[in-house]
C-alpha positions in Angstrom: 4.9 16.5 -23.4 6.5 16.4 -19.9 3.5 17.9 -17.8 1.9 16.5 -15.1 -1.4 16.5 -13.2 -2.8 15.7 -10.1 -6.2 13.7 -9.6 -8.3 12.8 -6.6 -11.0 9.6 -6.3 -14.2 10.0 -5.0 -15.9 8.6 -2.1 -16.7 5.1 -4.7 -12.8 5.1 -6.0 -13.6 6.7 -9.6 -11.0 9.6 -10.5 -10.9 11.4 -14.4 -7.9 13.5 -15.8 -7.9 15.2 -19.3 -4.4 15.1 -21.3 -3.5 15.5 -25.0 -2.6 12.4 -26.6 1.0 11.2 -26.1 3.5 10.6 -28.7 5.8 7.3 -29.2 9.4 8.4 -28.5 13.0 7.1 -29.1 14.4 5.5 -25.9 17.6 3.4 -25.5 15.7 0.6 -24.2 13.6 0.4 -27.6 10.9 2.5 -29.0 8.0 3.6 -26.8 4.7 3.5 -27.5 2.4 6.8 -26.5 1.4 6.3 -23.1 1.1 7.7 -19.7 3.0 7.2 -16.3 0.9 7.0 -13.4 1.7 7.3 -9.9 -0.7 6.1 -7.3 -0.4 8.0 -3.6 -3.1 7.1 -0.8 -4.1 6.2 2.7 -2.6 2.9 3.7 0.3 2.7 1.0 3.2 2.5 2.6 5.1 3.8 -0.7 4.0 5.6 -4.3 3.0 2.9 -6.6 3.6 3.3 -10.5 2.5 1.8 -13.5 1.8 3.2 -17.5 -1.0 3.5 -19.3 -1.1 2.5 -22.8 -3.7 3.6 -25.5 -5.4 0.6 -27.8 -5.0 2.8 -31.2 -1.3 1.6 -31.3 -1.3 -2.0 -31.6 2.2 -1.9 -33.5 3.8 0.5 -31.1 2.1 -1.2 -28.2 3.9 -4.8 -29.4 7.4 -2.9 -29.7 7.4 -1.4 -26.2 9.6 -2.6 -24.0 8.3 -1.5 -20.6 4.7 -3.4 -21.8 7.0 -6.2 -22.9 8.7 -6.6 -19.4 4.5 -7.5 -18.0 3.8 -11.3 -18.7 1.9 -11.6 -21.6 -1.5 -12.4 -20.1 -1.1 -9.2 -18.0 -0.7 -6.8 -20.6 -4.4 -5.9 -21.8 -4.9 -4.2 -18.0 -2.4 -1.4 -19.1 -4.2 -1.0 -22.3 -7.1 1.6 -21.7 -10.8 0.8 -23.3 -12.2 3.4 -25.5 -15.0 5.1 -23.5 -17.3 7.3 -26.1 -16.4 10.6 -25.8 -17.3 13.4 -22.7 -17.5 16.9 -24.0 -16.8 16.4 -27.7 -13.3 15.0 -26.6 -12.2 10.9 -27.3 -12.7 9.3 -23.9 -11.4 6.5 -22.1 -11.1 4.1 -19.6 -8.5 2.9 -17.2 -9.5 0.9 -14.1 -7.1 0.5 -11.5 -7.6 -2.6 -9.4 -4.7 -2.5 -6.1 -6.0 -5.8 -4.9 -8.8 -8.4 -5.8 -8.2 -11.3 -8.1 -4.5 -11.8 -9.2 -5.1 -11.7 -12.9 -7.0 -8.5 -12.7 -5.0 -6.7 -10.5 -3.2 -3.7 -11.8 0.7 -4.4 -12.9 2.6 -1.9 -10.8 6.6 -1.7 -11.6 9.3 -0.8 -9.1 9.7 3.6 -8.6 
């Protein structure tokens, strides 16, 4: 899947997108793990700011990756969304993204 979609926050910062569940794919850097690219745009930023969302039912995939390798460990369980219940019979989660605030729970963003 190589769509895209758009989101906008509300006036408290919370945002929502729907999306089919990712596969893993072959990549010459090593195997990836299903995931999804984000792209962060917004008042103030002086450039887009990017970083990938990884789902927790692929613990085995998630270890492989190496784009979640290159974040020191520690780091690693903030681009790991939390399951969230569901919200209209669909699996739902949650992905907080923290731009500044304490170091060790601000968001990993990589270089566009």
């Amino acid at each position: 899947f190589l769509g895209w979609g758009r989101a906008w926050t509300d006036g408290e910062g919370a945002y929502s997108f729907r999306t089919v569940m990712p596969g893993g794919y072959a990549d010459p850097a090593g195997p990836r793990a299903p995931h999804v690219d984000i792209a962060v745009l917004g008042s103030g930023i002086m450039r887009r700011l990017v970083t990938t969302l990884f789902f927790p039912d692929f613990p085995a995939a998630n270890a492989a990756d190496p784009v979640l390798n290159a974040v020191p460990e520690p780091l690693r369980p903030l681009l790991v969304a939390v399951p969230d219940g569901e919200a209209e019979g669909l699996r739902a989660f949650r992905f907080d993204l923290l731009l500044r605030g304490e170091p060790d729970r601000e968001t990993p963003f990589f270089l566009d």
